[in-house]
C-alpha positions as CSV (number, residue, x, y, z in Angstrom):
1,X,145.2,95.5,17.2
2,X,144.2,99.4,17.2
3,X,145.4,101.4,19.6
4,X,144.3,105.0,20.7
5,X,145.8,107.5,22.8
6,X,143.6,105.7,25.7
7,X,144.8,102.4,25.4
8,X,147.8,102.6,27.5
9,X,146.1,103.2,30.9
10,X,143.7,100.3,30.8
11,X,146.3,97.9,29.5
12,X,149.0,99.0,32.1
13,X,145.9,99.0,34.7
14,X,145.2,95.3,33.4
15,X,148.8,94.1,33.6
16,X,148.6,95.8,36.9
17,X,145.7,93.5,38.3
18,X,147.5,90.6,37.4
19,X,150.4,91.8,39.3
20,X,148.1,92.6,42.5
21,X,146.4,89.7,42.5
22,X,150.3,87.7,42.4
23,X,151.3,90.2,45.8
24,X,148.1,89.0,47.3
25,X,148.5,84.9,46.9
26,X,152.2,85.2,47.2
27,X,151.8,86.9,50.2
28,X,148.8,85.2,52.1
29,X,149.8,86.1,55.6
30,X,149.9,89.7,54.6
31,X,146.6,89.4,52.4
32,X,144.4,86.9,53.9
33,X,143.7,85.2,50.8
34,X,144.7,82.3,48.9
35,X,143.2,82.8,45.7
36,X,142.8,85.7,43.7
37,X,140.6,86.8,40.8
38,X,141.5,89.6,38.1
39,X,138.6,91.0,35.5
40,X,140.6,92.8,32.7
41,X,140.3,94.2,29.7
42,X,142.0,94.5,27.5
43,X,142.7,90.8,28.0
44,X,145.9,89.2,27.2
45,X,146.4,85.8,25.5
46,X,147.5,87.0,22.1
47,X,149.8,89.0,22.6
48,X,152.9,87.8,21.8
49,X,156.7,88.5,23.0
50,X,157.3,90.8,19.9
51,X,153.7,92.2,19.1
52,X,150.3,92.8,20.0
53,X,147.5,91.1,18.5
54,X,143.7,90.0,18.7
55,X,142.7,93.1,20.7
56,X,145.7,92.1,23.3
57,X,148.6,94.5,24.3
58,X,150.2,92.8,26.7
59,X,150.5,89.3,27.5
60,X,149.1,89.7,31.0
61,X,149.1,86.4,32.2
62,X,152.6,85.3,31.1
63,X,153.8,88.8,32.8
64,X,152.2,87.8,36.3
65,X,153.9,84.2,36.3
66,X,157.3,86.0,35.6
67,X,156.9,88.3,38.2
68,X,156.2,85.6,40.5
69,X,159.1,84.2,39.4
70,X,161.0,87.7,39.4
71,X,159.7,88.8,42.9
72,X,158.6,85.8,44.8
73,X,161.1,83.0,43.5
74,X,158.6,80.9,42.5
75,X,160.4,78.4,40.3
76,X,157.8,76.7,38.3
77,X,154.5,78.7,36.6
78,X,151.5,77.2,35.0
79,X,148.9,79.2,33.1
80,X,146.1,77.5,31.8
81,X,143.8,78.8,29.6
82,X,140.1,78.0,28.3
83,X,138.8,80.4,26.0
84,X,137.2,79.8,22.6
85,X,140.3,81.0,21.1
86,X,143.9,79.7,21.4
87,X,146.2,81.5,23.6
88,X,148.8,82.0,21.2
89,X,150.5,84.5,23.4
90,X,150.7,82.9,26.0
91,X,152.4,79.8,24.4
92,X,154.6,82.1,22.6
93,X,155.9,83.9,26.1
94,X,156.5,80.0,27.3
95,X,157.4,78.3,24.8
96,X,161.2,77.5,25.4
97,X,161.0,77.6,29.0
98,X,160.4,73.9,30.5
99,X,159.4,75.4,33.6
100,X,156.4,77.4,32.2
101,X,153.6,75.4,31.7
102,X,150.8,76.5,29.6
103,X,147.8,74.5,29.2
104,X,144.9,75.2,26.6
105,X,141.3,74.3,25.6
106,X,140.3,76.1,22.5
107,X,138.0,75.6,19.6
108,X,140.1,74.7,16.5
109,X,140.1,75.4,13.8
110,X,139.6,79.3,14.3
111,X,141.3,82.8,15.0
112,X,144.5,82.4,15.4
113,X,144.9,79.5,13.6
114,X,147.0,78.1,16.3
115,X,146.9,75.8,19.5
116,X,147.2,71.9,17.6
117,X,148.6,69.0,19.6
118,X,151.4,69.0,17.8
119,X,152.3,72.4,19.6
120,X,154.7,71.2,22.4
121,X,157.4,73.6,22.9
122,X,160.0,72.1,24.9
123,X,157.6,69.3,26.3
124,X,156.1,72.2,28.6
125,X,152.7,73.1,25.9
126,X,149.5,70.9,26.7
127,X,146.9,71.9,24.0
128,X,143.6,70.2,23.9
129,X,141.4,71.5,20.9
130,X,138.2,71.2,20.3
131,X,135.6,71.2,17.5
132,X,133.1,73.4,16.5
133,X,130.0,72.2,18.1
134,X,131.4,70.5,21.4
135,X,130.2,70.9,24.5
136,X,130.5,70.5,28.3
137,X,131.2,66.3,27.6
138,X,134.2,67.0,24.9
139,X,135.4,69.9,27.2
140,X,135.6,68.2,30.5
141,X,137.3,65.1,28.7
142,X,140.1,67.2,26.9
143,X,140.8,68.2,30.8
144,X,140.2,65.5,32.3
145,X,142.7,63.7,29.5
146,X,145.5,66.2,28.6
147,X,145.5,69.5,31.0
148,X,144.7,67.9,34.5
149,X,147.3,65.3,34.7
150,X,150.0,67.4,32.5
151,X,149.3,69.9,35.2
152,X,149.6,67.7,38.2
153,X,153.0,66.1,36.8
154,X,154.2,69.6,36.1
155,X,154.0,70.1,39.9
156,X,153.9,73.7,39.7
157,X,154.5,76.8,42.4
158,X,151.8,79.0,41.1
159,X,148.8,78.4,39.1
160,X,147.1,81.2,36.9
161,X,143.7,80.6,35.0
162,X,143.7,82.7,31.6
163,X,139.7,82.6,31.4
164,X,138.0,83.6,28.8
165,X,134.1,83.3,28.5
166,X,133.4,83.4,24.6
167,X,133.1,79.4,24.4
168,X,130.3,80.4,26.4
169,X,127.2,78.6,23.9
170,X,125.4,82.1,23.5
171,X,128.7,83.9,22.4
172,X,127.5,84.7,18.2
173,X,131.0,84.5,17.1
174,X,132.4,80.9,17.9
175,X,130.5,77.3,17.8
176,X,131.7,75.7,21.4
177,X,128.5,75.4,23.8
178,X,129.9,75.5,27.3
179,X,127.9,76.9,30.3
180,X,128.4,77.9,33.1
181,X,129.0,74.9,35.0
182,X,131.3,73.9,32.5
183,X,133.6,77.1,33.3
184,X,133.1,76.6,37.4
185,X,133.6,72.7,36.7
186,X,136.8,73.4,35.4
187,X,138.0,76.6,37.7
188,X,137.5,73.9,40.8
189,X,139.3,70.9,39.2
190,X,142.7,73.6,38.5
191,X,141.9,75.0,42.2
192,X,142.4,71.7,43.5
193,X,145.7,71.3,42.0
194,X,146.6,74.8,43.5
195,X,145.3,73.9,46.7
């Protein structure tokens, strides 16, 4: 990951949106909302506890559930993640911790080579990869199978989506073919557990 003198603003300012967007749900009475959503860059998911990586500095999503945890007492965190890319960072943050959660949907195998269903850290990492080539079907059934119900048992406080659009079927660089009711399809299934 190259850095420039520049970097540091935007990636404190995107760890900051994270952190905003935590105030505001934690803190509905004060906020008037109940759901909150943060456009970054740079993003986050790579970044892992003792390094950056894959254009991420910081880990923002992982930050935001423990400062829930920190600041608001919430107990148990979830993050889940679809992006064409595993969120290695994320898993890395979580991995020892039974009450982080972190959920994934990625195309594999690709960049960072990680994300298998073998991954399972202390019982606590749901990954659900997919192959070059699938689609909205493949997609909504590796929720529907692995995250959904992982995520309803894991019963959690706070729920952050790490979203990323690059599975998106016109990104160049990857070979998953969501849409955009594929990503809104998905967003309202985790909102419902949320809610």
């Amino acid at each position: 990951t190259v850095l420039s003198p520049k970097s540091w603003e935007p990636a404190l300012r995107a760890v900051g949106a994270g952190l905003a967007a935590v105030d505001a749900v934690m803190d509905p009475e004060k906020s008037g909302v109940k759901n909150a959503f943060a456009q970054v860059r740079p993003c986050g998911h790579h970044a892992e506890t003792q390094r950056a990586m894959g254009f991420c500095i910081f880990s923002n999503a992982a930050i935001a559930g423990l400062y829930a945890r920190k600041k608001y007492g919430a107990e148990r965190i979830a993050v889940v993640d679809f992006d064409v890319h595993h969120g290695n960072g994320t898993q890395d943050v979580f991995w020892s911790d039974k009450d982080l959660y972190f959920g994934s949907t990625h195309q594999m195998p690709l960049y960072p080579g990680t994300g298998a269903l073998n991954e399972t850290g202390v019982g606590n990492i749901w990954n659900a990869p997919l192959r070059p080539g699938d689609g909205g079907d493949p997609f909504k059934e590796a929720f529907e199978s692995r995250i959904l119900p992982s995520l309803r048992s894991f019963g959690p406080d706070l729920v952050l989506i790490s979203a990323g659009f690059d599975a998106h079927q016109d990104d160049p660089l990857a070979n998953l073919r969501l849409l955009e009711p594929d990503f809104a399809w998905a967003t309202a299934k985790i909102a419902d557990i949320a809610d």
